[in-house]
C-alpha positions in Angstrom: 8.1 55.7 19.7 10.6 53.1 18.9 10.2 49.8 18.3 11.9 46.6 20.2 12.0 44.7 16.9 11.6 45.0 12.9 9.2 41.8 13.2 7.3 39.5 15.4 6.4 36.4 13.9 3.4 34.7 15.8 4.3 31.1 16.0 6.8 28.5 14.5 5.0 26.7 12.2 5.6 26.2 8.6 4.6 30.0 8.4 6.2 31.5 11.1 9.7 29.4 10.7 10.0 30.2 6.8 9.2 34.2 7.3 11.4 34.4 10.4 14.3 32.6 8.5 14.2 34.5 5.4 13.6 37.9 7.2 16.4 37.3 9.7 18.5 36.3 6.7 18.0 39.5 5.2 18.9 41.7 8.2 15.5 42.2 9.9 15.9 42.1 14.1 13.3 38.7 14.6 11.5 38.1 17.4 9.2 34.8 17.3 7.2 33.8 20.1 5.7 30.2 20.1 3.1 29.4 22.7 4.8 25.6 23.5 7.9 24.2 24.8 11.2 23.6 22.9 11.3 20.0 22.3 14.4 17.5 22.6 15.2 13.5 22.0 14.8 12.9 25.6 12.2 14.9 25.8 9.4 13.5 23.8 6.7 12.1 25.4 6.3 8.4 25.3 5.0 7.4 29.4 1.1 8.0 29.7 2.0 10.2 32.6 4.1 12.5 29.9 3.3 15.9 28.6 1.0 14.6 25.8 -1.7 16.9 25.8 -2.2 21.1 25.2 -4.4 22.5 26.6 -5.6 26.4 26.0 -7.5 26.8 29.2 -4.5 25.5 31.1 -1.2 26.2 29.6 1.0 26.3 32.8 0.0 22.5 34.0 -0.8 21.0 30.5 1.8 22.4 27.8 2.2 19.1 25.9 3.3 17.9 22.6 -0.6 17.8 21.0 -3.9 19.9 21.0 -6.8 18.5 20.6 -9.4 20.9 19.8 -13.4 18.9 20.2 -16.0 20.9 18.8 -19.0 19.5 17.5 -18.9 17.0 14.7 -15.2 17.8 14.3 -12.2 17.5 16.3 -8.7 19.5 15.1 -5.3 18.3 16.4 -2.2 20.2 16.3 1.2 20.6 17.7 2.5 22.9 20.1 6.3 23.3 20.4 9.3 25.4 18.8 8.6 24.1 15.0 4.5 23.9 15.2 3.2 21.4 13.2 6.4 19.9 11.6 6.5 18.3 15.3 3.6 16.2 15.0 2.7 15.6 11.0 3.7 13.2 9.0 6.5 14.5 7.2 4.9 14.3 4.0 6.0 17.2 1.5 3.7 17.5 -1.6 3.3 20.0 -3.5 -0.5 21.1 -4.9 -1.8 20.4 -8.3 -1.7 22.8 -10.5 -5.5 23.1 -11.0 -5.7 23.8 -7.4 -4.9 28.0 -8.3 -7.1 27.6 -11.5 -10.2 29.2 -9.0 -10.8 30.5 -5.7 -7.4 32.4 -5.3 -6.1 35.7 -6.2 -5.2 35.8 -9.2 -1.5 36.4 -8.7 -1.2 33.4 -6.6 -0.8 30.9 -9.0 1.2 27.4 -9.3 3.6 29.1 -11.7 4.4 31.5 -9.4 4.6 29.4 -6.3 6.8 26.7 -8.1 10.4 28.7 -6.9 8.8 29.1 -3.2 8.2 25.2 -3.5 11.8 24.3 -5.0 13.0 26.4 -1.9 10.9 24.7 0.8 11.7 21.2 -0.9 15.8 21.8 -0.5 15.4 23.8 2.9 13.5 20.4 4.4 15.9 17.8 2.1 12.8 16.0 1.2 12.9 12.7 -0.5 11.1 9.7 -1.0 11.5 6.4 1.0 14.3 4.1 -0.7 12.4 1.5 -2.6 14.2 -1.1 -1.4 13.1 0.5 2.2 9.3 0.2 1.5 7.4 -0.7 4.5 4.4 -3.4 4.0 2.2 -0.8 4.1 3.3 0.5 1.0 3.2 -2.4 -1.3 -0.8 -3.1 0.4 -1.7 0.3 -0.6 -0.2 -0.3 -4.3 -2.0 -3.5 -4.7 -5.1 -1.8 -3.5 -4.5 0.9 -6.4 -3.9 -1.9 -8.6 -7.1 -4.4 -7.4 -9.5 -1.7 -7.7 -8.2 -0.4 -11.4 -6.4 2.9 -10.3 -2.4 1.2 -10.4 -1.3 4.2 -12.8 -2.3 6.5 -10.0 -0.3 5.0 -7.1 2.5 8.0 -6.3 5.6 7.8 -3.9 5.4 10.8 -1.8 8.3 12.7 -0.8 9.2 13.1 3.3 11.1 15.4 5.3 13.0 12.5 6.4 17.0 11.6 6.1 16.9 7.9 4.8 20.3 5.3 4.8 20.1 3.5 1.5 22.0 1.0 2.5 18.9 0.4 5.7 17.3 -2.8 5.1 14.6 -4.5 7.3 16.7 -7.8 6.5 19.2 -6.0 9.0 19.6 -7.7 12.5 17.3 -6.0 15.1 16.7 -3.8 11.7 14.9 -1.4 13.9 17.6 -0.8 16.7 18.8 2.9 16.6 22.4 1.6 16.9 21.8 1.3 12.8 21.0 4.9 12.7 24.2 7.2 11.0 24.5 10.2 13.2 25.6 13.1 11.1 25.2 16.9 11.4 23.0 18.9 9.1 23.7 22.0 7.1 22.2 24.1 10.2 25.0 22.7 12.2 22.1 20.6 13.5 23.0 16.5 14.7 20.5 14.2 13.5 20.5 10.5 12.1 19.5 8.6 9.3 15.8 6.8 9.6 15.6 3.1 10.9 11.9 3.0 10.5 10.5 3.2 14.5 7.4 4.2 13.6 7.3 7.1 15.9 7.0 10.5 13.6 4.1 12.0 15.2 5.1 11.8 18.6 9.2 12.4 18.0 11.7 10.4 16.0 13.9 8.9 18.6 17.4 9.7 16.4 16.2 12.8 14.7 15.8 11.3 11.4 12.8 14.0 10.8 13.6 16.9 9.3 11.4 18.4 11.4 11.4 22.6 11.3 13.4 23.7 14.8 16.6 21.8 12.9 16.5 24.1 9.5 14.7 27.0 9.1 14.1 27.8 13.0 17.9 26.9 13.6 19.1 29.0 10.6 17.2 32.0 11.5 18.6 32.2 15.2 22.2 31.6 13.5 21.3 34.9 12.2 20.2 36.0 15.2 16.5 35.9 15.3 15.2 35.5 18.8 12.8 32.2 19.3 10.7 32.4 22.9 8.9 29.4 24.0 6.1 29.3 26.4 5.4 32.6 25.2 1.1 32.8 24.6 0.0 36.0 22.3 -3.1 37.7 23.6 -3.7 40.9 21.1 -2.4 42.8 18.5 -2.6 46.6 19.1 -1.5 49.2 16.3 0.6 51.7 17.2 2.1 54.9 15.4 5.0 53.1 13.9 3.9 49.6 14.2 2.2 47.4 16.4 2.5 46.0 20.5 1.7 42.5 20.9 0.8 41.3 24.7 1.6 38.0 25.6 1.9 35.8 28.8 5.4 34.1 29.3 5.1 30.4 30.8 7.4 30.9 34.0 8.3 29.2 37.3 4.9 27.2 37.6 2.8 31.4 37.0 2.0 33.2 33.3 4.3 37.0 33.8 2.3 39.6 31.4 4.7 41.4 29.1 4.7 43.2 25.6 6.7 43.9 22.7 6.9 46.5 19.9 7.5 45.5 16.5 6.9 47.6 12.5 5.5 44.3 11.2 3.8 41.8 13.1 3.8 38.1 11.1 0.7 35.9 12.1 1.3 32.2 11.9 -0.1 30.4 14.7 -2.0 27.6 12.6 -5.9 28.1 11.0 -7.4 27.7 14.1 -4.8 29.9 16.2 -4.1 32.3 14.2 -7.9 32.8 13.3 -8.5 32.4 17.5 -5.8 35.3 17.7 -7.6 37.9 15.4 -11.1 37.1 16.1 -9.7 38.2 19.8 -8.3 40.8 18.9 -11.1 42.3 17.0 -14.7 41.0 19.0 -12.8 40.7 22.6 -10.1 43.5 22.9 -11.4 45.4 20.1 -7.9 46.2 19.2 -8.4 45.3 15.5 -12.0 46.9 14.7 -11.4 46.8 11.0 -10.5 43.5 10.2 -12.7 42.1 7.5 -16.0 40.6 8.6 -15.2 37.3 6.3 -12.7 36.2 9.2 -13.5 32.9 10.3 -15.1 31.7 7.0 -14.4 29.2 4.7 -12.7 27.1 7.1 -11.7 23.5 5.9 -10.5 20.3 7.2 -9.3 20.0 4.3 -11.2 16.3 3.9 -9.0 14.3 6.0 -10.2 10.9 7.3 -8.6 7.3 8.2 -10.3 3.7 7.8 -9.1 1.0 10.0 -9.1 -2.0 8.2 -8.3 -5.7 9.4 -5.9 -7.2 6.7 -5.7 -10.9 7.9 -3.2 -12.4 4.5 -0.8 -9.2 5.1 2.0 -8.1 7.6 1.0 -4.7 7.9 2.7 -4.0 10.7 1.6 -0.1 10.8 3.8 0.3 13.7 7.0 0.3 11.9 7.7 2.5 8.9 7.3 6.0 8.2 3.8 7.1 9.1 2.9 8.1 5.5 4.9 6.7 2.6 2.5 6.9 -1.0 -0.8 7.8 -2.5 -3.4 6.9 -5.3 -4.2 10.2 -7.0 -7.2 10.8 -7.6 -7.5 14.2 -7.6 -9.1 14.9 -10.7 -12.4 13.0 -10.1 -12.1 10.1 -11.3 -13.3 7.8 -8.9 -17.2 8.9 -8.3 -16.9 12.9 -9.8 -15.3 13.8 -6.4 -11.2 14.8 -6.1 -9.5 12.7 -3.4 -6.5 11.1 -2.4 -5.8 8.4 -0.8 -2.7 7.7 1.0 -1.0 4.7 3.6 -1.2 5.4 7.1 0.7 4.4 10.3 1.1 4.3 13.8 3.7 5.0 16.7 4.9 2.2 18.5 3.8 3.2 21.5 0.1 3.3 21.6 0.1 -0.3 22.5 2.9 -0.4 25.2 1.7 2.8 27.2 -0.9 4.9 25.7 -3.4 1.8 25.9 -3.3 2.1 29.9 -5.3 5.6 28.9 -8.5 4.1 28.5 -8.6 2.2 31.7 -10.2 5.4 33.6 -12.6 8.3 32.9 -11.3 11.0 31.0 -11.5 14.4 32.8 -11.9 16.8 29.9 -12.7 16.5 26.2 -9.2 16.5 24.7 -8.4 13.0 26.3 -11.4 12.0 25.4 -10.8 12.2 21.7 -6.9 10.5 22.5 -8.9 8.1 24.4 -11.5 7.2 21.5 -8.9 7.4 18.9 -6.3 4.8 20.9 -9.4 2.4 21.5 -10.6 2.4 18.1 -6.8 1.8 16.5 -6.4 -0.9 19.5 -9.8 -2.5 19.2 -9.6 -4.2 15.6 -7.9 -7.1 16.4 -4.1 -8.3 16.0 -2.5 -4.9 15.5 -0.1 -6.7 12.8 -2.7 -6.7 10.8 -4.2 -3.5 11.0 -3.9 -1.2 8.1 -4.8 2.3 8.9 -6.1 3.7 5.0 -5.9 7.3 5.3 -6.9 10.0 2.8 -7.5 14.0 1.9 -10.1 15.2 -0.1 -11.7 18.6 -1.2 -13.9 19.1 1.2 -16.7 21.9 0.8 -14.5 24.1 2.9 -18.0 26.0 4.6 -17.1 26.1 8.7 -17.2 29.3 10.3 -15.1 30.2 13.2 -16.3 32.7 15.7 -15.4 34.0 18.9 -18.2 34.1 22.0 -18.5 34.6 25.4 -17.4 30.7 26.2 -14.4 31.2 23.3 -13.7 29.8 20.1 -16.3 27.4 18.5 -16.6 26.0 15.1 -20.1 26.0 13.3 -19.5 23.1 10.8 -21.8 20.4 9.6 -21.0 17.5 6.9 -24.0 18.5 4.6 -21.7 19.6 1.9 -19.0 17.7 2.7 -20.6 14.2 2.8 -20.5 13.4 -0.9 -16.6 13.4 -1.0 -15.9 12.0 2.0 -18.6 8.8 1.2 -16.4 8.4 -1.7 -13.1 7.8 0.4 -15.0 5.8 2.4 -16.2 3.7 -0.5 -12.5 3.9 -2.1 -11.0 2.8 1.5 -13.5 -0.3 1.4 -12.9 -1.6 -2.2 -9.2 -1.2 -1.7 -9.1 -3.3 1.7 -11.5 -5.9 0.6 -9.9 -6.6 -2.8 -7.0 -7.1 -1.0 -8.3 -9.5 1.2 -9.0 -7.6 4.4 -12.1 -6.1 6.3 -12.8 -2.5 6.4 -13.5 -1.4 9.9 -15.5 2.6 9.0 -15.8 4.4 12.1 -18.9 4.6 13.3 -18.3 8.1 14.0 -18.7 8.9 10.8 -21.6 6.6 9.9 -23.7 7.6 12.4 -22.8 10.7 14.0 -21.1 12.0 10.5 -18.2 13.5 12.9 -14.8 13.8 12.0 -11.1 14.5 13.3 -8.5 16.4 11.1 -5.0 17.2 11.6 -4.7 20.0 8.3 -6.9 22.6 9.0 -6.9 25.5 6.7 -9.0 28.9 6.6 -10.1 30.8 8.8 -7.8 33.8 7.6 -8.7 33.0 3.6 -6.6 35.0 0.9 -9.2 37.4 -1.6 -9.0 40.7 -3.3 -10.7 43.0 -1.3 -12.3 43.1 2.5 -15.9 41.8 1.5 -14.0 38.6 0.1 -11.2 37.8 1.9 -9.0 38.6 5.0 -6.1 39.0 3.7 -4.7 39.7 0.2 -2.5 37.3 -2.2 0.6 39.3 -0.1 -0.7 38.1 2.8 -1.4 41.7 4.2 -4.5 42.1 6.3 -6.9 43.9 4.9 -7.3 47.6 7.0 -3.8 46.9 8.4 -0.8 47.9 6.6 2.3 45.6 7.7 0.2 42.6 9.3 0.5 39.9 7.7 -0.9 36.2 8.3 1.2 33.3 6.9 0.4 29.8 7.8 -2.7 27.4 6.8 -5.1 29.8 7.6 -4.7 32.1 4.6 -5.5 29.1 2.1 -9.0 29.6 0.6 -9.7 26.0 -0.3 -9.2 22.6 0.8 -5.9 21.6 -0.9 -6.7 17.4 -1.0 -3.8 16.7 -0.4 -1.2 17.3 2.7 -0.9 20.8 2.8 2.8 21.8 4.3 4.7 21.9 1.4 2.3 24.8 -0.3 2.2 26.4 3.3 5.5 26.9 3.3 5.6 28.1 -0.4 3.1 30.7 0.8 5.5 31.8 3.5 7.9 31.9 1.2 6.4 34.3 -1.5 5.1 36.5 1.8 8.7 36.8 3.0 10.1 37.4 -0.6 7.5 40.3 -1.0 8.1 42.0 2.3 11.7 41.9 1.5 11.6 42.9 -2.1 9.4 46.1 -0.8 11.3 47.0 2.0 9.1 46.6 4.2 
């Protein structure tokens, strides 16, 4: 039976944009269906009556920008939209320490071998770090805090996926008007404009300074003709003679329409927790994939995120303005306390005090405002927001939740037992650097006391290994039991990375790609 496509690629994330554009630059007919909308400039949310909020149980009236996923102790955001979580993060593009591949990985998977995928993914997003003479006030706090607390050799500029003006200055009139933004169209044939520091990046950059994923990779593989579906939810994966039939439900005229299509190689990449949610389905629900391995939904990691509000009376911060993430303090070799973390800046759009504040004046009505509601009152309670410094950080976590599939649907069985250690040492780090620079750390409570936790990098679920009683997939990506499917996004990383994970996401997409072209797949 023929097939409708050479390849459906399961989401547009870092996973599913790289493998779709390098497949559909080789010649392979691309189909790539994303469960959110296609976003615009005058589309992003920014009105509390917006489409901020996903949510799986009701995709026709709520498919908005984020998903908030609350299970217990630990809540998961992500992005849903053409270009997945490039949408919503922070831009940052870091590339993982070498000694990350030393353990835990197959051993072809190593930093040597991913350092051409991460030259590619580096020129592909025109990454680049913030002019210096463009540093935002939260960067210099956060290299005085390195400095104060004895680490100043370890404070790093990161780079971003961001287009910057060097000739942008905050002494500028109005500095932040988007009349100083240069317009200019990218190599995709893409317009965009140069960054005037609004603050927005996780909710939209207003003149497209972001180099966000639906203007390069996404755009360049539908130049070459790959065909990019919004509002399109996967339900199963079914193999077939020559192949494999996805079902999905296409978002239509207010109703979800049931279709199907055929494809030789089917390319998971709808995020750790989606594409684990997807073959868990699959193989417990539908029973369509019986033979997946039974380590599916292990090792899952939120890969040690976690943010301390901190009141910094003597400084500016100003969190609002400024890329949202600009530097870190490396301490990934365990320095500080025997435990590998890194500690980074943090900011805030401009808009959660003008509109997303009037959220917390009523009840919520189901748990994913809840956790936008807690997380707006906590950055809105801590006095003059000009002085509120939001240290954030990623750490190694243990990396030992377990995803599963039941009757009521996904959950998450995670607990901080393991975990607690490293993420007591942020904390700690996070206090010394605020109070030696003058201010008062503000520790969530949630974490004190009910030791939960919120992430916006999960990884695992899907983990790389060497054989079915170890991993998921192997160091190709390649499902275990199922020749040509493939899973390519965060959930195929075995550990916590420590550090922002996109840049080695897409690296791993890249390799994947490289391998199914280079064996014809």
């Amino acid at each position: 039976m023929a097939v409708d496509v050479d390849v459906i690629v399961i989401g547009s994330g870092f996973g599913g944009a790289v493998t779709s554009c390098r497949l559909a630059e080789h010649g392979y007919r691309v189909m790539v269906l994303e469960r959110g909308r296609r976003w615009g400039v005058k589309d992003f949310p920014r009105r509390p009556d917006d489409p901020w909020l996903w949510d799986q149980q009701q995709p026709i009236a709520k498919n908005g920008w984020f998903d908030f996923r609350v299970f217990p102790h630990m809540t998961v955001v992500t992005g849903a939209g053409v270009g997945g979580g490039s949408l919503v993060y922070a831009n940052i593009s870091v590339e993982a320490k070498p000694d990350t591949f030393d353990a835990g990985w197959p051993a072809e998977v190593t930093y040597a071998e991913l350092k051409p995928h991460y030259d590619a993914v580096g020129a592909m997003m025109n990454v680049r770090a913030v002019p210096t003479n463009q540093w935002p006030e939260r960067t210099r706090l956060l290299k005085d805090g390195a400095t104060a607390v004895g680490y100043g050799d370890r404070f790093r500029q990161l780079d971003l996926a961001v287009t910057f003006d060097p000739k942008w200055t905050y002494d500028l009139p109005d500095p932040h008007s988007p009349l100083h933004s240069k317009p200019f169209v990218n190599d995709q044939g893409k317009e965009q404009g140069t960054c005037v520091h609004l603050g927005n990046c996780d909710i939209g950059c207003d003149v497209n300074a972001r180099n966000t994923l639906d203007l390069n990779y996404l755009a360049r593989a539908e130049t070459k003709g790959a065909d990019v579906r919004p509002l399109h939810l996967v339900r199963s994966i079914t193999p077939q003679a020559d192949g494999y039939c996805v079902t999905f439900d296409r978002i239509e005229g207010g109703a979800l329409t049931a279709d199907r299509a055929t494809a030789r190689l089917v390319i998971v990449a709808a995020g750790s927790i989606g594409s684990t949610e997807l073959l868990l389905r699959s193989r417990d629900l539908h029973k369509t994939l019986p033979n997946l391995s039974p380590c599916l939904g292990r090792r899952w990691s939120s890969n040690g995120d976690f943010l301390t509000p901190a009141f910094q009376p003597t400084r500016d911060v100003n969190p609002t303005r400024g890329p949202t993430i600009t530097a870190a303090v490396d301490l990934l070799d365990g320095a500080f306390r025997n435990q590998r973390i890194f500690i980074e800046d943090g900011g805030l759009p401009d808009v959660a005090g003008n509109y997303l504040s009037t959220l917390t004046s009523g009840p919520a009505d189901d748990p994913a405002k809840l956790a936008l509601i807690q997380f707006v009152r906590l950055m809105l309670s801590k006095g003059p927001i000009d002085h509120l410094m939001p240290w954030f950080a990623q750490s190694r976590d243990a990396g030992d939740g377990v995803l599963s599939w039941s009757d009521s649907g996904l959950a998450l069985a995670w607990d901080a037992s393991a975990s607690a250690a490293t993420i007591d040492a942020v904390v700690e780090m996070h206090q010394q650097m605020s109070t030696k620079t003058g201010g008062v750390p503000l520790t969530p409570i949630t974490w004190t006391v009910g030791r939960d936790l919120i992430t916006p990098h999960p990884l695992g679920g899907c983990n790389m290994g060497t054989a079915a009683d170890n991993g998921v997939v192997n160091h190709a990506g390649e499902a275990f039991g199922y020749r040509n499917l493939f899973v390519a996004d965060g959930a195929i990383v075995p550990k916590a990375l420590g550090l922002n994970p996109s840049r080695t996401i897409g690296a791993l997409a890249e390799r994947v790609a490289s391998i199914i072209i280079s064996e014809g797949r």
